[in-house]
C-alpha positions as CSV (number, residue, x, y, z in Angstrom):
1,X,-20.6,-20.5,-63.4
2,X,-18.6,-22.2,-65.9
3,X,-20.2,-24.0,-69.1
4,X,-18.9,-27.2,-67.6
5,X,-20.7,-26.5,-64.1
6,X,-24.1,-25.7,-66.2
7,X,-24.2,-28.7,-67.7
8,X,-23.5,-30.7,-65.4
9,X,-26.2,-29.3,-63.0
10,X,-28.4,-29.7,-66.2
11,X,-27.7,-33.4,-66.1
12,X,-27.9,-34.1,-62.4
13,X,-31.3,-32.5,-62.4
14,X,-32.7,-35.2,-65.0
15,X,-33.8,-38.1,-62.5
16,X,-32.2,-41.4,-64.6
17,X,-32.3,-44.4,-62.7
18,X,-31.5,-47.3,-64.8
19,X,-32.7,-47.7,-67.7
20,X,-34.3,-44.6,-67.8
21,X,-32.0,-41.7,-69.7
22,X,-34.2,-39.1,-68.5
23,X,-33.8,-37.2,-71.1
24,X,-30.3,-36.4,-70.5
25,X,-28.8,-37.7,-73.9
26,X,-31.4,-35.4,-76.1
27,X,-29.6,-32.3,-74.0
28,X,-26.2,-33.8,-74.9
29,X,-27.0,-34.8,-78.3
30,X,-28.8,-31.4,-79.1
31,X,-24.9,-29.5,-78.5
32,X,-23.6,-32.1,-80.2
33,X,-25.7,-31.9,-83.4
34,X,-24.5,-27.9,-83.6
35,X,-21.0,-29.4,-83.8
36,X,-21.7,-31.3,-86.9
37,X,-22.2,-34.9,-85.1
38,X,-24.5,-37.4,-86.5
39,X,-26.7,-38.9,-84.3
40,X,-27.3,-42.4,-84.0
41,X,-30.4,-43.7,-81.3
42,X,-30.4,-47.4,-80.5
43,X,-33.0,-48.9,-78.3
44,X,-32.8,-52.1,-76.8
45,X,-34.2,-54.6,-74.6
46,X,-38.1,-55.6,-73.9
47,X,-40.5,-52.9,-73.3
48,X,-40.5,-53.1,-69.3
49,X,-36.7,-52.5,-69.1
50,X,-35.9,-50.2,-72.7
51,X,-32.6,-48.9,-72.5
52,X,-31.5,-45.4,-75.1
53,X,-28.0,-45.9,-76.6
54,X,-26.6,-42.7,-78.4
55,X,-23.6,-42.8,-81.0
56,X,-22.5,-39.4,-82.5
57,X,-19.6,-38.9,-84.5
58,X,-18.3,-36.0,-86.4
59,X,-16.3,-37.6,-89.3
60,X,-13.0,-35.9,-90.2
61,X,-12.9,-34.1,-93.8
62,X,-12.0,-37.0,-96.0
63,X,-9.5,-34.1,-97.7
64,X,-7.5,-35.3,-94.7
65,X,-6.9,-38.9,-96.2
66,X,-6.7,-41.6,-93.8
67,X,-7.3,-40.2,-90.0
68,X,-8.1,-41.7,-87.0
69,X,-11.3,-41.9,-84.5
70,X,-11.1,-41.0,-80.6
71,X,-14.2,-41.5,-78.8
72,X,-15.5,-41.2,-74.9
73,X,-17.3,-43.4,-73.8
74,X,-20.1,-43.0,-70.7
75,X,-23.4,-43.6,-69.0
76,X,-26.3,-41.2,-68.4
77,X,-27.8,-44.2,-66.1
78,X,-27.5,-43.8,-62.2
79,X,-28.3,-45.9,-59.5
80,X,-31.1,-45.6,-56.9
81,X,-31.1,-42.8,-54.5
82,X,-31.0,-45.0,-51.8
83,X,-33.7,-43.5,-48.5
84,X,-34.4,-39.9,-49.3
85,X,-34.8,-39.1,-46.4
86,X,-30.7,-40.0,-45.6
87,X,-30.0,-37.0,-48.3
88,X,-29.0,-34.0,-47.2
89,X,-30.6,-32.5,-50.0
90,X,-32.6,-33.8,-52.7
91,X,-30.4,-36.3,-54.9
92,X,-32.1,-34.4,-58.1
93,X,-31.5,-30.9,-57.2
94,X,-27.6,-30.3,-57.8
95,X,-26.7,-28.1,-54.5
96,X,-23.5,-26.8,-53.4
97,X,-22.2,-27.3,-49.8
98,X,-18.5,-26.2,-48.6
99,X,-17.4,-26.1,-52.4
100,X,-19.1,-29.6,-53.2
101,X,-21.4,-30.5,-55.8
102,X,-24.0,-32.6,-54.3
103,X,-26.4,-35.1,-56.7
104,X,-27.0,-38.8,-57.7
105,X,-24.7,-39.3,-60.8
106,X,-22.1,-36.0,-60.1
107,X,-19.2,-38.2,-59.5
108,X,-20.5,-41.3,-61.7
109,X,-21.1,-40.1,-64.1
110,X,-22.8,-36.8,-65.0
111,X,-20.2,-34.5,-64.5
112,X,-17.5,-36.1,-66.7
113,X,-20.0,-36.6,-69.5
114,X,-20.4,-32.8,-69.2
115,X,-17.0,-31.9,-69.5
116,X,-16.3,-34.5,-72.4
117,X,-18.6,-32.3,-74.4
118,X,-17.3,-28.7,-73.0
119,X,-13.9,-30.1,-74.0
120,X,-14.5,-31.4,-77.8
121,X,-16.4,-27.6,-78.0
122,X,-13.3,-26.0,-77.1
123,X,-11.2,-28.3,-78.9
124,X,-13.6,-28.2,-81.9
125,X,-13.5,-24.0,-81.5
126,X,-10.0,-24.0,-81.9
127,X,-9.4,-26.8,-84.1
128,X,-12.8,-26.3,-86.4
129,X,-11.0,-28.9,-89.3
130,X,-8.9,-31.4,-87.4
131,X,-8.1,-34.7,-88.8
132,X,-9.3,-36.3,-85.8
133,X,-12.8,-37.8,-86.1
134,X,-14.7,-37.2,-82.5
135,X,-17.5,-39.8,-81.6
136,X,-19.5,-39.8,-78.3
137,X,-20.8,-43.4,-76.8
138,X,-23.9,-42.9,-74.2
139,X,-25.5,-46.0,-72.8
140,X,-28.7,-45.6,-70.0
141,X,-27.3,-49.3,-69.1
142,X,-24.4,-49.3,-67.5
143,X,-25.7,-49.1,-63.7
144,X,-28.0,-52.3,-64.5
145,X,-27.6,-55.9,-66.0
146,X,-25.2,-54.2,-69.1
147,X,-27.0,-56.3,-71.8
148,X,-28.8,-53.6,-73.6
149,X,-26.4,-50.9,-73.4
150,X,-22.9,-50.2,-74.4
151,X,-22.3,-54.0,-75.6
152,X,-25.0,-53.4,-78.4
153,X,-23.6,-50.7,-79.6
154,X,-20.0,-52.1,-80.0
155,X,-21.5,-54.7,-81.7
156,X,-23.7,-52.5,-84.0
157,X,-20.0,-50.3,-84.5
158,X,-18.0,-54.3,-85.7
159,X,-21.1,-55.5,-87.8
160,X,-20.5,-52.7,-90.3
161,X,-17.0,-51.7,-89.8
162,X,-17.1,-48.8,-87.7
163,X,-13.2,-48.5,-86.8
164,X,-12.3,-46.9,-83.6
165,X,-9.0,-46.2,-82.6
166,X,-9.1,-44.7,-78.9
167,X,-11.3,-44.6,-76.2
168,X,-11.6,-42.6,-73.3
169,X,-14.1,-43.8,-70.5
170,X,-15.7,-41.3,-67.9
171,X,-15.5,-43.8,-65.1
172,X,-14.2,-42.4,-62.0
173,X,-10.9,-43.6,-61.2
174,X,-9.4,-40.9,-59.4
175,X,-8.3,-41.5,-55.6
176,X,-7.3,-38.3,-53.8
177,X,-7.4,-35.9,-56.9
178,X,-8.5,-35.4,-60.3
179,X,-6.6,-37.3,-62.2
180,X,-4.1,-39.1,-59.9
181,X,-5.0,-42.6,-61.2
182,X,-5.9,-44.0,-64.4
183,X,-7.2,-47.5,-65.3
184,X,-5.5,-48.9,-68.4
185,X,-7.3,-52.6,-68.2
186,X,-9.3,-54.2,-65.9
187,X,-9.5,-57.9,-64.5
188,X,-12.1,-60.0,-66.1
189,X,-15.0,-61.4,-63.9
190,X,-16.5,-64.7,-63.7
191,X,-19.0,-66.5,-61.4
192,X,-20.0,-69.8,-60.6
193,X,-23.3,-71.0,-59.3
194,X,-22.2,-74.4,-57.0
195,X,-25.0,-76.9,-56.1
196,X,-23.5,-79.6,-53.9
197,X,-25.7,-82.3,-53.7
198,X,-26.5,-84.4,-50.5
199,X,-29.5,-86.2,-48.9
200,X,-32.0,-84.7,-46.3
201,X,-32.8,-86.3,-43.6
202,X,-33.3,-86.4,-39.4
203,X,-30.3,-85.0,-37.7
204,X,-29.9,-87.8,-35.0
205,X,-29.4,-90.3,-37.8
206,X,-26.4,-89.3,-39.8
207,X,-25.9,-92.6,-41.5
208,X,-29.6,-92.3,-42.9
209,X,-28.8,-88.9,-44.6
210,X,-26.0,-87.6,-46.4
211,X,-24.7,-83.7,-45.3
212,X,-23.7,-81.6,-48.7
213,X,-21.7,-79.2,-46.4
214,X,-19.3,-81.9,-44.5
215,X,-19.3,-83.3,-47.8
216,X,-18.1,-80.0,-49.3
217,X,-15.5,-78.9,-46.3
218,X,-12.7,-80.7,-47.5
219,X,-12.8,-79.2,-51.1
220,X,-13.8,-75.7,-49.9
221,X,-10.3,-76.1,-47.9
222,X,-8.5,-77.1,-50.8
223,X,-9.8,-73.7,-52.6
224,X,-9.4,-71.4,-50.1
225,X,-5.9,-72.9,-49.2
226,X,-5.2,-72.0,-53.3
227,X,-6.4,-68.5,-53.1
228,X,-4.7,-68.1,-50.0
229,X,-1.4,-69.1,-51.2
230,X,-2.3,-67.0,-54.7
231,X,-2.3,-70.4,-56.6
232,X,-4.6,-69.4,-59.4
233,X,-1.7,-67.2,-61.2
234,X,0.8,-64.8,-59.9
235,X,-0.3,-62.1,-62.1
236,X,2.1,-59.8,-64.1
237,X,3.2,-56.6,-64.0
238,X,-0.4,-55.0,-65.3
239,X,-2.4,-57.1,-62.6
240,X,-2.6,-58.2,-59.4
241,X,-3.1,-62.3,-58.9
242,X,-6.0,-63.9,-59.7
243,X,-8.7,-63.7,-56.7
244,X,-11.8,-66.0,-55.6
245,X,-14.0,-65.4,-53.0
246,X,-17.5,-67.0,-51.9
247,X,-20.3,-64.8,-51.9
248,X,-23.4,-66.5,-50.8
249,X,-23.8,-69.7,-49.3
250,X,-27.2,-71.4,-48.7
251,X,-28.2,-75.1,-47.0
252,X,-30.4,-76.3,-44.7
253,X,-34.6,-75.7,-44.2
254,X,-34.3,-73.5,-41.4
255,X,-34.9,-76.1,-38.7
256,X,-32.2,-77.1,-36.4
257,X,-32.6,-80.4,-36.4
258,X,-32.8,-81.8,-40.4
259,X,-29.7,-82.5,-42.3
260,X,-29.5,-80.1,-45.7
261,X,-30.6,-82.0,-48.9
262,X,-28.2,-79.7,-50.9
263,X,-26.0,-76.8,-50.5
264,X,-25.8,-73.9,-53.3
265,X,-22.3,-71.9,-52.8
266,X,-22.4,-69.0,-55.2
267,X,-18.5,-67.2,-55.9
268,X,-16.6,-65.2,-58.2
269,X,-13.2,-65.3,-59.8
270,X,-11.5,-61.6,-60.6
271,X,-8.8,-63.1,-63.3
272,X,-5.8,-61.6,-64.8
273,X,-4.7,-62.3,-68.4
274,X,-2.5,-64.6,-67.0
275,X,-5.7,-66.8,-66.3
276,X,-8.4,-68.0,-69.1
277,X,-12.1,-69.1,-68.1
278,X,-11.5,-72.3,-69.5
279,X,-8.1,-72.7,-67.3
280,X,-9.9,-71.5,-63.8
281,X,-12.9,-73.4,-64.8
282,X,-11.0,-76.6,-65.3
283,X,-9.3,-75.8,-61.6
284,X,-12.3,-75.8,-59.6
285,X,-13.7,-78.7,-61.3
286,X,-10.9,-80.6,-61.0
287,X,-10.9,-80.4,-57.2
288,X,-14.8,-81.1,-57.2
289,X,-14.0,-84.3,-59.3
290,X,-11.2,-84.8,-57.0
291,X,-13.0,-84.8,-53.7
292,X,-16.2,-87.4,-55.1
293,X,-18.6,-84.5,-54.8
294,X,-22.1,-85.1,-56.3
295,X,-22.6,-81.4,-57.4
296,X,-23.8,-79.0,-60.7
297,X,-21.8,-76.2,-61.9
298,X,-23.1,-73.4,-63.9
299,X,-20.6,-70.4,-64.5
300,X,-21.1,-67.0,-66.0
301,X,-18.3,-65.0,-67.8
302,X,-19.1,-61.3,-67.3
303,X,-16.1,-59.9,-68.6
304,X,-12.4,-61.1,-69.7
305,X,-9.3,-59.2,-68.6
306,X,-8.3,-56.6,-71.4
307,X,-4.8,-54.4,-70.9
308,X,-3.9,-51.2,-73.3
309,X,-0.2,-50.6,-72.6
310,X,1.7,-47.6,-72.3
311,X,1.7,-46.2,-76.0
312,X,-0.2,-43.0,-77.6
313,X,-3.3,-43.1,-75.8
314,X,-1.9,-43.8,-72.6
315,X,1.4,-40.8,-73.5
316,X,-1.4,-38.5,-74.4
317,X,-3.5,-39.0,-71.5
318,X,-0.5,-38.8,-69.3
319,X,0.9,-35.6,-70.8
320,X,-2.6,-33.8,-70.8
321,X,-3.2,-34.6,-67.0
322,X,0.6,-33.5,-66.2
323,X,0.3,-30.5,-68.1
324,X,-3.0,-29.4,-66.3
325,X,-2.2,-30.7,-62.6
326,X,1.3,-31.4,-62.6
327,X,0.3,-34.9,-61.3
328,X,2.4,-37.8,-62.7
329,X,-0.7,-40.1,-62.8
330,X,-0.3,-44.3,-61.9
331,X,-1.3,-46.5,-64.4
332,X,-3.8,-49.4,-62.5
333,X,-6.3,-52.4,-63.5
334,X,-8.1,-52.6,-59.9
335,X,-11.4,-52.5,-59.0
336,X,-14.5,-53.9,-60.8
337,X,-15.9,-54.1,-64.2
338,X,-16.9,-51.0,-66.7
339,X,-18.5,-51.1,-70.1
340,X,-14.8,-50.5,-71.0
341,X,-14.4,-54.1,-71.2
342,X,-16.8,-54.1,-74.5
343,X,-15.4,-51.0,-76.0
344,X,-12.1,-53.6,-75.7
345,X,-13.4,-55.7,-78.2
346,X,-13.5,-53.3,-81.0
347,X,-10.7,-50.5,-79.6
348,X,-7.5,-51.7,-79.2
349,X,-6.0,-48.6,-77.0
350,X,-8.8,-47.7,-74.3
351,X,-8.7,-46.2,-70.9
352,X,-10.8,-45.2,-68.0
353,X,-10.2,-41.2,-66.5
354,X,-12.9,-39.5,-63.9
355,X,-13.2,-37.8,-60.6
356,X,-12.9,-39.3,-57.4
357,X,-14.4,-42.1,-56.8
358,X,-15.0,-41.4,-53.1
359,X,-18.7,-40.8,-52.9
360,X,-20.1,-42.6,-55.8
361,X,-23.3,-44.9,-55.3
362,X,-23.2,-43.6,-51.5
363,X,-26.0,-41.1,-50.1
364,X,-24.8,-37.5,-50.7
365,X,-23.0,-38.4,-54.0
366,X,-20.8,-35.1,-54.4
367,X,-17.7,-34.1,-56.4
368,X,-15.9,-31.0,-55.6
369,X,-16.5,-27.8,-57.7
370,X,-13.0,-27.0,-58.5
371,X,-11.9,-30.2,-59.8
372,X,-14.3,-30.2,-62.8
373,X,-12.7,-27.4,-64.7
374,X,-9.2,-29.4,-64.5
375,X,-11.1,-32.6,-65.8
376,X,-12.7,-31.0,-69.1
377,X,-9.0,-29.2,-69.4
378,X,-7.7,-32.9,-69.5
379,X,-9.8,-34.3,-71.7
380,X,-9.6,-31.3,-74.4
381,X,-5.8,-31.5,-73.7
382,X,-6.0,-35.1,-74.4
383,X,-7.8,-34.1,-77.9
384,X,-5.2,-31.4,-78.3
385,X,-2.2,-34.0,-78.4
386,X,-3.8,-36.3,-80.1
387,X,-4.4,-33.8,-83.4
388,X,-1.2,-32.8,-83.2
389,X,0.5,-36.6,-83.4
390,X,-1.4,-36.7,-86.8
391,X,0.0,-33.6,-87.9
């Protein structure tokens, strides 16, 4: 079994549903702490829902001069098993089927957090004085509402000056094979909460009552007829156009016979830097204000857009997964949100490399056996190049 293998197993075994760590960062921290990384614990959040941060970094030799500071970046958090009883076999227990590794967290993200540390090992066995200094960012938050997690630490790293120059996440963003696809950015997210106002009353006297949702039609037209026709923004060559969609919408008492005092439409933009908050937000309103509705509008910004174009990171990344799988990998920006989108903030070149996304949150989580080897080769490639372009 290779070292990689071990620890992952190790990790799978630790039963961390959000926020709970389960102990897997004091086995991650203990190999670091042999490698001469500092370690840094930072708690967070109220007592009911604690969340366990971990920063360690192994500074460069200051007989270097000025160096720079790569770190990856994951989450020892998993989501809920889901019905145990759906499991083929026990989501804590790592078990092999048909050249599979099957566990909660072995594609997201347990098994690339083992080989980021297998690969600065090797890298660090080789290399025992590089210039590069090597950090590690764990969060227990990442699976859950992402305020006590990765986002505090960023902002513990800007508040004193902590400069970091790379990033590599652990998310998986692979699609057929290891390493095939890489994020480079992703699209911010931002929801609205709608209440469209009306007035209840009997349904066999319209003219007494006023109906929120005929009242709302002709605007939810208008919007749909503008994502339709990709009206928000026509993206750019880093991401696709802007996207709306409605996820829940609520009116009405249950009785088939009363008119709906209100109706609360909750949706969800997925922008591109070609779109701000500000700009979508003034959108929607306008066609509210447009179409007389008596409404409230609250909106939450999750995340904005961020984009790290092709330049070292991104060469080096490519080069060490080309090397190791012969794949020419495509840059992309889909999919959802990642605690890459704080890392952004304070890291001006970050991007997202794991398994297979496949499997991940589903029941009989799995990734295959022999792409894990090629992962923690890519990573301590990565490393490799890296050192080299500050030779």
């Amino acid at each position: 079994m290779s070292r990689t293998l071990h620890l992952a197993e190790q990790l799978i075994s630790r039963p961390s549903v959000t926020p709970d760590d389960g102990g897997c960062q004091q086995i991650l921290g203990e190999r670091l702490a042999r490698l001469g990384f500092a370690l840094e614990t930072i708690e967070s959040g109220p007592a009911d829902f604690r969340v366990t941060n971990l920063w360690a970094k192994r500074a460069a030799a200051t007989a270097h001069g000025a160096t720079r500071t790569i770190a990856f970046a994951g989450h020892t958090d998993v989501v809920p098993t889901g019905p145990l009883a759906q499991w083929t076999s026990h989501p804590f227990t790592p078990t092999h089927r048909g050249g599979l590794l099957y566990g909660r967290g072995a594609c997201d993200m347990k098994t690339s957090l083992a080989a980021f540390v297998v690969a600065i090992e090797e890298f660090l066995a080789a290399t025992p004085d590089p210039r590069l200094s090597i950090a590690l960012l764990l969060t227990s938050d990442e699976e859950g509402p992402g305020i006590d997690g990765t986002v505090v630490v960023c902002n513990t790293l800007a508040a004193r000056g902590d400069v970091v120059d790379f990033c590599i996440v652990g998310e998986p963003t692979s699609v057929e094979r290891c390493g095939d696809m890489i994020k480079n950015g992703r699209r911010g997210t931002m929801s609205g909460k709608l209440t469209v106002n009306g007035v209840q009353g009997h349904i066999a006297y319209p003219h007494l009552a006023k109906n929120p949702v005929h009242a709302f039609a002709p605007a939810l037209a208008e919007l749909v007829a503008i994502n339709a026709a990709g009206g928000w923004d026509a993206g750019n060559a880093y991401f696709q156009p802007t996207s709306w969609q409605i996820s829940n919408f609520h009116a009405g008492t249950g009785a088939s016979n009363v008119i709906p005092g209100a109706a609360v439409i909750d949706f969800n933009f997925r922008f591109s830097t070609e779109s701000t908050p500000e700009s979508l937000q003034q959108r929607v309103q306008g066609v509210l204000d447009a179409h007389g509705l008596d409404y409230t509008l609250a909106w939450t910004v999750g995340g904005l857009p961020f984009l790290t174009p092709p330049g070292e990171l991104v060469a080096a990344v490519q080069a060490a997964i080309h090397d190791e799988t012969g794949i020419t990998t495509e840059l992309s920006t889909s999919g959802g949100t990642s605690d890459a989108r704080f890392i952004a903030k304070i890291c001006k070149q970050v991007v997202e490399l794991g398994p297979v996304n496949a499997s991940i949150h589903k029941i009989d989580e799995h990734i295959a056996v022999d792409a894990i080897e090629p992962l923690k080769n890519i990573y301590r490639r990565t490393l490799e190049r890296l050192e080299r372009s500050l030779a």
